[in-house]
C-alpha positions in Angstrom: -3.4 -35.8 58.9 0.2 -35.9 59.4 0.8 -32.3 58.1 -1.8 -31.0 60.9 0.5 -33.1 63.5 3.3 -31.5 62.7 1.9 -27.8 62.3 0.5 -28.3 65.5 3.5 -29.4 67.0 5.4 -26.3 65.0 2.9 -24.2 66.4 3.3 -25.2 70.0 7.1 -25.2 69.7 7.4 -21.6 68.7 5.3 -20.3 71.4 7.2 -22.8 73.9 10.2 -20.8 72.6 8.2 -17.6 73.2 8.0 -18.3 76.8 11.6 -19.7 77.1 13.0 -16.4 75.8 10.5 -14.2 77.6 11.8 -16.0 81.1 15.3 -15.6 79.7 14.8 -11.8 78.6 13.5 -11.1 82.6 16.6 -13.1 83.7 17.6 -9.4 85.8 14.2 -8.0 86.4 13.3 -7.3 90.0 10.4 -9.2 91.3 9.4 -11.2 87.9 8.0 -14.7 87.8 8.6 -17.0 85.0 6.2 -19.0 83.1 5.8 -22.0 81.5 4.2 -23.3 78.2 1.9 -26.0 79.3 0.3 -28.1 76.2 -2.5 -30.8 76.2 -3.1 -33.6 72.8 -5.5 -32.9 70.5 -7.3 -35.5 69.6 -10.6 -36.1 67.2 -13.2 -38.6 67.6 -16.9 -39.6 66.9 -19.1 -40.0 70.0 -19.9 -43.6 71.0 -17.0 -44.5 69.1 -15.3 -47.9 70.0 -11.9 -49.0 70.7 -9.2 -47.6 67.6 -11.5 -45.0 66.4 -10.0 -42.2 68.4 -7.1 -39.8 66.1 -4.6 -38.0 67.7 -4.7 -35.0 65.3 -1.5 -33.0 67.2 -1.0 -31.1 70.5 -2.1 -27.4 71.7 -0.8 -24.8 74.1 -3.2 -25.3 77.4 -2.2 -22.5 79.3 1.2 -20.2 79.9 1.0 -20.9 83.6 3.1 -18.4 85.5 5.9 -19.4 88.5 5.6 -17.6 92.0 8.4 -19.5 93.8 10.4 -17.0 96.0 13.4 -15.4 94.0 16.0 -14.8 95.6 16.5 -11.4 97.8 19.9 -9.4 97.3 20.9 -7.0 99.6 20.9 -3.3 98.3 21.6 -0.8 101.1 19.1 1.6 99.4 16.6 2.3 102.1 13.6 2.8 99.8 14.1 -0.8 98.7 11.8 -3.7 100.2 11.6 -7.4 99.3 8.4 -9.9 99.8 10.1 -13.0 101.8 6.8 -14.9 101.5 3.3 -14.9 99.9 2.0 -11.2 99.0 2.1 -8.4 96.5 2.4 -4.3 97.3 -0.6 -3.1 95.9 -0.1 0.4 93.9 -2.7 2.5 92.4 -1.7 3.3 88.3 -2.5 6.9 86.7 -5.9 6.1 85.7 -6.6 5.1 90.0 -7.2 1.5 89.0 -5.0 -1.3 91.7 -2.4 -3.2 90.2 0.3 -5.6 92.2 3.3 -6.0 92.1 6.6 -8.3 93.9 8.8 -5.1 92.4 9.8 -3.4 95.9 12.6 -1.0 94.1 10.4 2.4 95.4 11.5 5.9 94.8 9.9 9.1 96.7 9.4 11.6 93.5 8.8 15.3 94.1 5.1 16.1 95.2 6.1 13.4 98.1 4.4 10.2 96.9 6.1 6.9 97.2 6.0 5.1 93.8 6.8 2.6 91.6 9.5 2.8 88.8 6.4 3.5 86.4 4.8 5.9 88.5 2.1 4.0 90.2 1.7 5.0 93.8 2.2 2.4 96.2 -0.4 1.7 99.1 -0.3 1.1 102.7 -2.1 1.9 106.2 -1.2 5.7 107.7 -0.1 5.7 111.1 -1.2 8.4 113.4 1.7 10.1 114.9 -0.5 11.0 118.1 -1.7 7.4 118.6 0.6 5.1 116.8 -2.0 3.2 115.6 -2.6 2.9 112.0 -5.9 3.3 109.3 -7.3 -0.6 108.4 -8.0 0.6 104.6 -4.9 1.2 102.5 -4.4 4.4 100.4 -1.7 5.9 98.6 1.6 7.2 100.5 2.6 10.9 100.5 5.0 12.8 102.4 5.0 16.2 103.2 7.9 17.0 101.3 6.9 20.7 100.3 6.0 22.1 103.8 7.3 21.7 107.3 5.4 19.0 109.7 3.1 21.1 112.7 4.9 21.4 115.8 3.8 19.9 118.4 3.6 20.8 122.6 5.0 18.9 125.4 2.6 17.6 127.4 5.7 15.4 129.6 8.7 15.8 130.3 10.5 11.8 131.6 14.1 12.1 133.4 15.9 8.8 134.5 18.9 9.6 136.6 20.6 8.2 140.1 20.8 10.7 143.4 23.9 10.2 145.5 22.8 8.4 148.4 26.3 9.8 149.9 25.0 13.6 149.9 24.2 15.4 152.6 21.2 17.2 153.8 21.4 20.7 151.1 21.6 23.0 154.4 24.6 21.5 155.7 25.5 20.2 158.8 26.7 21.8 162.4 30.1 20.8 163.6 30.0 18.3 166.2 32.6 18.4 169.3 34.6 15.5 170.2 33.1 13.7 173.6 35.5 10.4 174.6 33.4 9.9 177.6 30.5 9.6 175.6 29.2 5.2 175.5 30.3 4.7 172.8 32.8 7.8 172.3 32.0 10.7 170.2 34.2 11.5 167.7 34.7 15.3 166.3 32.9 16.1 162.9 33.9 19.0 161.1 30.9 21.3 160.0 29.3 20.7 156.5 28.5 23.8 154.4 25.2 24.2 152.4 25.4 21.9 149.0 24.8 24.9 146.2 21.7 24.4 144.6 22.9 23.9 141.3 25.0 20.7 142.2 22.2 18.1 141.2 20.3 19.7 138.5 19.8 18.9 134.8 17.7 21.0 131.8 15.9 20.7 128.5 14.3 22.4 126.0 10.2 21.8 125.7 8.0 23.5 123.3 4.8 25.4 123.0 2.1 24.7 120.3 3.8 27.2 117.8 7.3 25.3 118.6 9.2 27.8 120.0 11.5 26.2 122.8 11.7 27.2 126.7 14.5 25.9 128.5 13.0 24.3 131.4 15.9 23.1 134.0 15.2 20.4 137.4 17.2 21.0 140.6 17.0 18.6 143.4 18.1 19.3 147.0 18.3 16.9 149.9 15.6 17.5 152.9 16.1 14.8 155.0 17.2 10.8 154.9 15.7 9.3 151.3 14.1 12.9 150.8 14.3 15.3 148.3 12.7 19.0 146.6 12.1 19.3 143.1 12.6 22.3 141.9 12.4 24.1 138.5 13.6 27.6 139.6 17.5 27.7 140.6 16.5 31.2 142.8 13.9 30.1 144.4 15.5 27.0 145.7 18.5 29.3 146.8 16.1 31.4 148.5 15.0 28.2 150.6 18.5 27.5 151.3 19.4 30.7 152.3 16.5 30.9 154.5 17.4 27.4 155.8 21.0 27.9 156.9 20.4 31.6 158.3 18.4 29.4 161.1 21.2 27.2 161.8 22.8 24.2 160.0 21.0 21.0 160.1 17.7 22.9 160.0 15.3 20.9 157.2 14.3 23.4 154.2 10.8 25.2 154.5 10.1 24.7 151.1 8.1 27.7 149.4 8.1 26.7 145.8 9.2 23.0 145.2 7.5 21.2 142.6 7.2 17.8 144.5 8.7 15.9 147.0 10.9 12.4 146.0 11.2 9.5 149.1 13.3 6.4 148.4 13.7 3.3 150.4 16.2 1.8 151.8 17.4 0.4 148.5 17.4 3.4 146.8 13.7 3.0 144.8 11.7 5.7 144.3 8.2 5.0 146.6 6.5 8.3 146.0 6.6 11.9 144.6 6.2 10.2 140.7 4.3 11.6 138.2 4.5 15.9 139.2 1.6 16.6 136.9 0.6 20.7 136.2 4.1 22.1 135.9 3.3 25.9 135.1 6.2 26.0 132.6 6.0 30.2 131.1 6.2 29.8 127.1 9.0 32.0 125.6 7.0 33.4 122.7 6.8 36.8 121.8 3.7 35.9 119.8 1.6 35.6 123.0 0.0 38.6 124.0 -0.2 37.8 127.6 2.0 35.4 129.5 1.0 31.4 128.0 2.0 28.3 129.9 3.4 25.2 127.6 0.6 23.0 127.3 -1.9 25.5 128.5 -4.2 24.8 131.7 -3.2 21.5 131.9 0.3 22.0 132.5 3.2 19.8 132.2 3.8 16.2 133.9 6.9 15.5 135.3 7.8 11.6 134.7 10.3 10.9 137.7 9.4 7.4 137.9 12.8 6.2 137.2 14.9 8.4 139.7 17.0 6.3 142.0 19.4 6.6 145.4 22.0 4.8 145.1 25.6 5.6 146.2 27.4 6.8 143.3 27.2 10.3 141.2 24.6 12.0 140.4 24.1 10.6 136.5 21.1 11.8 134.3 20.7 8.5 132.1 17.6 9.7 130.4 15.7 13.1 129.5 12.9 13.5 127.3 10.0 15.2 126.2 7.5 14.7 123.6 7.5 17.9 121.9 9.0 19.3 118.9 9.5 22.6 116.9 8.5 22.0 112.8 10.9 20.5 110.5 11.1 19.5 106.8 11.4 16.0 106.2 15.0 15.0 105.4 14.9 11.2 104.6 12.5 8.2 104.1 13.3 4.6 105.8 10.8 0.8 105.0 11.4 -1.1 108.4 11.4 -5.2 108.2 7.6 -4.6 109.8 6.5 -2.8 106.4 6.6 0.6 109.1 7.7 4.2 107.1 9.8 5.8 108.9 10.8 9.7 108.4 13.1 11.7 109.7 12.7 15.2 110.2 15.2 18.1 110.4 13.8 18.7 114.0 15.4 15.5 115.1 12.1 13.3 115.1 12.0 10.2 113.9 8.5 8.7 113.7 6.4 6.0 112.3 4.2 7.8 109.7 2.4 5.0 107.7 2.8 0.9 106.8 3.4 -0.9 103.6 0.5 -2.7 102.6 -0.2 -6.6 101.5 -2.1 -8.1 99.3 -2.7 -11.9 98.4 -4.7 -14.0 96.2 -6.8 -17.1 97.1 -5.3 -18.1 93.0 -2.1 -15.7 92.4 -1.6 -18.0 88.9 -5.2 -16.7 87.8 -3.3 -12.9 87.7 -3.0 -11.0 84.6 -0.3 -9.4 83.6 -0.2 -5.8 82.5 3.8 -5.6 82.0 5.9 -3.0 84.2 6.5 -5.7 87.0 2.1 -5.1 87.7 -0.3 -7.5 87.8 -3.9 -6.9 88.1 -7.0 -9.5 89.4 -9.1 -11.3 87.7 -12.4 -13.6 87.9 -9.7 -16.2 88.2 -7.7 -14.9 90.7 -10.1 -14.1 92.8 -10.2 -10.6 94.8 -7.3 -8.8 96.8 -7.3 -9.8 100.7 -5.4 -6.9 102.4 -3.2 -7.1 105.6 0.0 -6.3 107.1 3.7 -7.9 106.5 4.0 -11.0 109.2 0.7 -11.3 109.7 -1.3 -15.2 108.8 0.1 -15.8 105.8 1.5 -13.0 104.5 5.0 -12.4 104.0 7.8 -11.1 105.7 9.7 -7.9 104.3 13.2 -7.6 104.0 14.3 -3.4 104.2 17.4 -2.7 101.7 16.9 -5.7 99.5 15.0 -6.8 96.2 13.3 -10.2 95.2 15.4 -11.0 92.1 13.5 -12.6 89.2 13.1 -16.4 89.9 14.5 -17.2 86.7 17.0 -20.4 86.3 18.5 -19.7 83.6 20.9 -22.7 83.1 17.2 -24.6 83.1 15.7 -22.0 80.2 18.6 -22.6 78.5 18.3 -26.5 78.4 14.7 -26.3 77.9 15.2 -23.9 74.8 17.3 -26.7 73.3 14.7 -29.1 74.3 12.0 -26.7 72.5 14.7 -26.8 69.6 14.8 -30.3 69.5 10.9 -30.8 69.1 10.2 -27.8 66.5 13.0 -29.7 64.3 11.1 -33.0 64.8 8.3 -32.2 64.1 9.5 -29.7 61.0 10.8 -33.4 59.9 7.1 -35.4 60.4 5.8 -32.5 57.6 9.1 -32.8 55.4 8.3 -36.8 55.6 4.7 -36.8 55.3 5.6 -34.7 52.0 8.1 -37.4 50.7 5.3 -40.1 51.6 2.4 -37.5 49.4 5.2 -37.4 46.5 5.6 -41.0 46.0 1.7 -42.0 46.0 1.4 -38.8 43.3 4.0 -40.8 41.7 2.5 -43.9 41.2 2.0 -45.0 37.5 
């Protein structure tokens, strides 16, 4: 029986080593788990048996039970690279369209657009909806339009932050006022003010029509009163009403004929009224059109004033935006800490376009795996459970880093010589048994 003990104890070594130099061949692979050779007795026996009738007969390989500790995540810069900080796997679908999983987050963007893995698998997530922001709840592959320009899209509003100087005068100016020392209390001269040019306070930007062609749309805004002023959006028409203003006489409010809206501030400078100016009739500059088209058709434009202020300093646009864009051809690909895809367009958008998907396993040691950094379920593992990075217990993700294998190799190395040290001993229980089978043959 001897000789079974110690093949079976060969038998289990070498495979032990098999695992040992597996782990230590993966040392540098991105996102591998080791394994380790775990072995059970052997033992034979008669049922019913008593106390001393049960033979240890050698010792078996029970399972090659694989690792998932967290390896740990190196900073890469690359910003297609994404680590799992946490439970989870990307899913990616292979060439034959079956799932696989992976910890490997080292993703490139080939040429037809689709994000993949280094052996070509397509990774998975939830597509965002750029009009929405909200995103799909089932996960599919990930492809970016890299062979044709995104569809332009039309501004619907237009959102302006800036300050009015509290300081300015009324835009038709101010008569001169005579000096009166007799007055209670006494009147002091005031020099006339001239009409403020309707240009001084007025800002423009570029919003678009469905086909993206841009129309410079500009904002004037001139002083009618104490914490009152017109909106306008055409500089000759608010010179017009200026004109016509200070031919009456200086001091005379503005008979507005074309102003957009009408902004009143408090007596802390906060805007209290004239916020949103919806239906701006903004004329599209497109010589496509065969009759004169308004940006965003019937509906118009809205005006987003809502965070104009009066305070006493210079007039300051902080902010102006709108939310339309000409096409553009994507120029470069970005995985957020959230899992989010962002791409950048050559039209200057930047904008959330999809969401790296998760997957987890109620087992993740009952995984198979297939080689190429994949794994794929099993009965044991039970099935994928998808959801987003952060969320219960999925992982967090780390952009511009990699999980490095979670490989100790100064432990492989030990337990190699360990592994050494048992496939010599029990290479000597055979060589002794043998001495022990000689001797009896030898018996005269």
């Amino acid at each position: 029986m001897a000789f079974q003990h110690g093949l079976s104890g060969l038998n289990a070594s070498s495979k032990n080593l098999d695992v040992i130099g597996h782990n230590i061949a993966n040392a540098n692979t991105t996102g591998f788990k080791s394994s380790r050779a775990e072995f059970a007795d052997l033992v034979a026996s008669s049922m019913g048996a008593g106390g001393g009738a049960n033979y240890g007969i050698g010792v078996e390989v029970a399972a090659v039970a694989q690792q998932f500790s967290q390896g740990n995540v190196t900073v890469t810069g690359n910003n297609l690279d994404v680590a799992i900080n946490g439970n989870g796997f990307f899913k990616v679908q292979q060439a034959d369209g079956s799932a696989a999983y992976t910890r490997a987050g080292n993703f490139k963007l080939d040429k037809t657009g689709d994000l993949v893995t280094n052996g070509g698998a397509q990774v998975m997530g939830f597509k965002v909806d750029p009009a929405t922001g909200l995103s799909t709840s089932e996960a599919q592959p990930l492809s970016f339009p890299t062979g044709a320009p995104i569809q332009a899209k039309q501004t619907s509003t237009i959102t302006a932050n800036f300050n009015l100087d509290a300081r300015a005068q009324n835009a038709v100016g101010k008569a001169a006022v005579a000096a009166n020392p007799t007055a209670t209390p006494p009147i002091a001269a005031q020099a006339a003010v001239p009409p403020t040019p309707a240009s001084t306070y007025g800002t423009s930007i570029n919003v678009y029509d469905s086909q993206g062609v841009a129309t410079p749309v500009s904002l004037y805004f001139l002083k009618n009163g104490p914490n009152t002023w017109e909106v306008y959006t055409d500089l000759a028409v608010a010179e017009a009403d200026l004109a016509t203003a200070a031919a009456a006489g200086a001091g005379t409010p503005l008979a507005p004929t074309d102003s957009k809206g009408q902004l009143v501030f408090d007596a802390s400078g906060k805007l209290i009224s004239g916020s949103p100016i919806p239906g701006l009739e903004i004329l599209a500059q497109n010589p496509n059109t065969p009759s004169p088209e308004f940006i965003n058709g019937a509906t118009g434009v809205t005006l987003d004033l809502s965070g104009a202020t009066q305070f006493g300093s210079k007039f300051a646009v902080a902010d102006l935006t709108q939310n339309g864009y000409a096409s553009g051809d994507l120029t470069s690909i970005n995985i957020s800490n959230d899992g989010m895809v962002m791409a950048s367009y050559s039209n200057g958008v930047t904008r959330a376009e999809a969401q790296v998907a998760l997957a987890n396993f109620r087992n993740p040691q009952g995984l198979l795996a297939v080689g190429g950094n994949n794994w794929v379920e099993s009965f044991d593992s039970g099935p994928a459970v998808m959801g987003k990075p952060g969320d219960g217990n999925f992982g967090a993700l780390r952009s511009g880093a990699l999980e490095d294998s979670n490989v100790d190799l100064t432990a492989e190395l030990v337990n190699m010589m360990t592994a050494q040290r048992a496939y010599q001993a029990n290479a000597q229980t055979i060589k002794t048994q043998d001495q022990v089978m000689s001797t009896l043959v030898n018996l005269r």
